[in-house]
N, C-alpha and C positions, 0 to 999 in steps of 0.2 A: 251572542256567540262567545266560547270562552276558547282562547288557544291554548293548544297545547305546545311549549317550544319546545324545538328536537334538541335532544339530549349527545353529548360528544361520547359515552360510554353506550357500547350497545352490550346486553348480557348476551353473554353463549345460549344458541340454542339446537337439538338433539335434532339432525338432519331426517334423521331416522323414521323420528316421529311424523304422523301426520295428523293432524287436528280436524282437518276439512272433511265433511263426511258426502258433501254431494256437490256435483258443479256442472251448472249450466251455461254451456255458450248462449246468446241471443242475438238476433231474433229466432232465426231455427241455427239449428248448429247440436251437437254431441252433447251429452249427456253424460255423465260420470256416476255411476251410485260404491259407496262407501268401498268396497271390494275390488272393485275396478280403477281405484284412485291407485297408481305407482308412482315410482321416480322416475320411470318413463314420460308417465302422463303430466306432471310437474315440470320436466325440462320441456316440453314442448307448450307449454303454458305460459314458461319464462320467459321461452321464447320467439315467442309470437308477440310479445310485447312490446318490443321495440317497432314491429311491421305495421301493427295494429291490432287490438283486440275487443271484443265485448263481453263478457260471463261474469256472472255472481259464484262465488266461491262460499257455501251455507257450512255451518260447524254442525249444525242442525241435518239427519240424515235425511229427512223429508223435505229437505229444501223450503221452507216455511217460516223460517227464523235465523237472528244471529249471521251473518253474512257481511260481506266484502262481495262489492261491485266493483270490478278493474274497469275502467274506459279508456283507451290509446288509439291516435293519430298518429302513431310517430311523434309528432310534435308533443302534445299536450296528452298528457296522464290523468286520471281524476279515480283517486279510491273513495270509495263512500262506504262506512258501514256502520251496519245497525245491530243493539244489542238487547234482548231481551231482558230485565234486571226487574223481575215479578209482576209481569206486568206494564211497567213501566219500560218504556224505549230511551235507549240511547244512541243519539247518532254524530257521527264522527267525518270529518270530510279530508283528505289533505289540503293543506292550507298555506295560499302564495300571497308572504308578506307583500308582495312587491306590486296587487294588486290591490291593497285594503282599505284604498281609498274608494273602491267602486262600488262599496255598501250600498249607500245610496241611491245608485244610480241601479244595480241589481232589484232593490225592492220597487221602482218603476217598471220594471219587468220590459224595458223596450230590447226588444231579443237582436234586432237589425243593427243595433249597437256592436261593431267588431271589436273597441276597445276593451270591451265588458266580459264578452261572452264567447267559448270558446266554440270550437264546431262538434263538441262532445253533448251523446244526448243520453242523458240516465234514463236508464227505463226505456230506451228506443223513442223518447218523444219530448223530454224536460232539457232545455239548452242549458249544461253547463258555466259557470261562471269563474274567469279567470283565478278570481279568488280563491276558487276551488281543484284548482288543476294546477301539476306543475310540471314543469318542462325538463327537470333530472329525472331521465327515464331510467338509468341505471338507479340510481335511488328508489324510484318509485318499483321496479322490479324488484329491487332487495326487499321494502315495503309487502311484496303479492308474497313472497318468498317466505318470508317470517312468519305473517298470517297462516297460510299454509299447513306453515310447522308447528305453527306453538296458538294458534287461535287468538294473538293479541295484536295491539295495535306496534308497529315498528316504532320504535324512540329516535330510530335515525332522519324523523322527516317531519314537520311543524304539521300539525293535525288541527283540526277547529272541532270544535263541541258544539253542537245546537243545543242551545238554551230553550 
């Protein structure tokens, strides 16, 4: 895993713009296709975040690639996303220093561990791990925010790289 540490300058980015071209809630839940995506549909995306949310946010119109998973508890946030790059995937997690001692203990995969693992599950089934979720949910809404707009990862929040 390689981190990425968050950055104290964020660049401006075109509110206007939107990058996301399709977005599924899950497990059932609404549907978004490229057309139907507003600033309407985006404030109410923001804000459900703080209450609780699940949806993949795809840059990709077919929903098939390239994507931001949002996960929220209230408590515990976890963005995950993944980049097509020819072929080759990249994937990106947010990522809580404060948690980076429980590598170890993650790759034993004991899930009933509360220390470790959050009550967040990607994909509707994979438990979450603290390391990968973090608790500034105003941050991490800025994070869903950015992406949104500009299809990149936020610089305002420590991100992990899967190697």
């Amino acid at each position: 895993m390689e981190v990425l540490a968050k950055q104290d300058k964020i660049p401006s980015w075109d509110t206007n713009a939107i990058a996301v071209k399709h977005i599924e809630y899950y497990p059932y839940g609404d549907t978004y296709e490229e057309d139907q995506i507003t600033p309407e549909i985006i404030a109410k995306i923001l804000e459900e975040i703080p209450q609780g949310i699940n949806l993949y946010l795809f840059l990709d119109p077919y929903g098939e690639c390239d994507f931001m998973e949002v996960l929220s508890d209230g408590e515990w946030l976890s963005l995950g996303c993944s980049f097509d790059r020819d072929g080759e995937f990249e994937n990106y997690y947010t990522y809580n220093a404060a948690y980076a001692d429980t590598a170890e203990q993650i790759e034993q995969f004991q899930y009933s561990d509360k220390t470790v693992w959050t009550p967040l599950e990607s994909g509707g089934q994979s438990p979450v791990p603290k390391m990968e979720a973090i608790t500034d949910i105003e941050a991490g809404r800025k994070a869903v925010e950015y992406f949104i707009h500009t299809g990149k990862l936020y610089p305002g929040i420590d991100w992990a790289r899967q190697l």
